[in-house]
C-alpha positions as CSV (number, residue, x, y, z in Angstrom):
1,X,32.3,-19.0,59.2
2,X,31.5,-19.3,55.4
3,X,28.9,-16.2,55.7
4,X,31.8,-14.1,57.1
5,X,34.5,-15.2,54.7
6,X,32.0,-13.6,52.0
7,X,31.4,-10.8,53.5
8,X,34.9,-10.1,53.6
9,X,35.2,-11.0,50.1
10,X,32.4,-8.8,48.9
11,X,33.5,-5.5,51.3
12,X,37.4,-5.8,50.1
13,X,35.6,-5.5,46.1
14,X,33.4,-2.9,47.1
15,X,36.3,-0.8,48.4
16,X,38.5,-1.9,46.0
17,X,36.3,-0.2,43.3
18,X,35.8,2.5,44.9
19,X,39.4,3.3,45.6
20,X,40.3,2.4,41.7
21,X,37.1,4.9,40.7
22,X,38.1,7.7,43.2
23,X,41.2,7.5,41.6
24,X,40.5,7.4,38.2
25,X,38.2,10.4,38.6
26,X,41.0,12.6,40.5
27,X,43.7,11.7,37.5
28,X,40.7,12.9,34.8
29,X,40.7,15.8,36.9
30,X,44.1,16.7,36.9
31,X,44.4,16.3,32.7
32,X,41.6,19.1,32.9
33,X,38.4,19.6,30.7
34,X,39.0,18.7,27.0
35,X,42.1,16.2,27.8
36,X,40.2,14.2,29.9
37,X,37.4,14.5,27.4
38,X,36.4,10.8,25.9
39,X,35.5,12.3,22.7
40,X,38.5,15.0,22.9
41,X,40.1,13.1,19.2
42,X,36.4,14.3,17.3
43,X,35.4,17.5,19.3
44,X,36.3,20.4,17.3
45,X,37.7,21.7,21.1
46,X,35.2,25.4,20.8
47,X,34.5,24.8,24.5
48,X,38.0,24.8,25.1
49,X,39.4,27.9,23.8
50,X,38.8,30.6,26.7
51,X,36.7,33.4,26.2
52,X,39.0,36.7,25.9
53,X,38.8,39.3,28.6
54,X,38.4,42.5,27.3
């Protein structure tokens, strides 16, 4: 009984991360490249200006 109660334990943290990292990941995703960027305060943002059509 013990051994199962853990299990359950262990499988609700597993998913639980994984639900709070799938998450995480989609609202980085939706900020877009150089907002969701951890060093977007010191990058001097070059790879974020878009290259020009001509």
């Amino acid at each position: 009984m013990e051994n199962m109660i853990s299990s359950i334990i262990i499988g609700i943290a597993v998913f639980g991360y994984a639900s709070w990292a799938l998450v995480k990941f989609i609202q980085k995703s939706k900020q877009g490249k150089c907002a969701a960027c951890e060093i977007n305060k010191s990058c001097s943002k070059e790879c974020c200006i878009p290259k020009q059509v001509k």
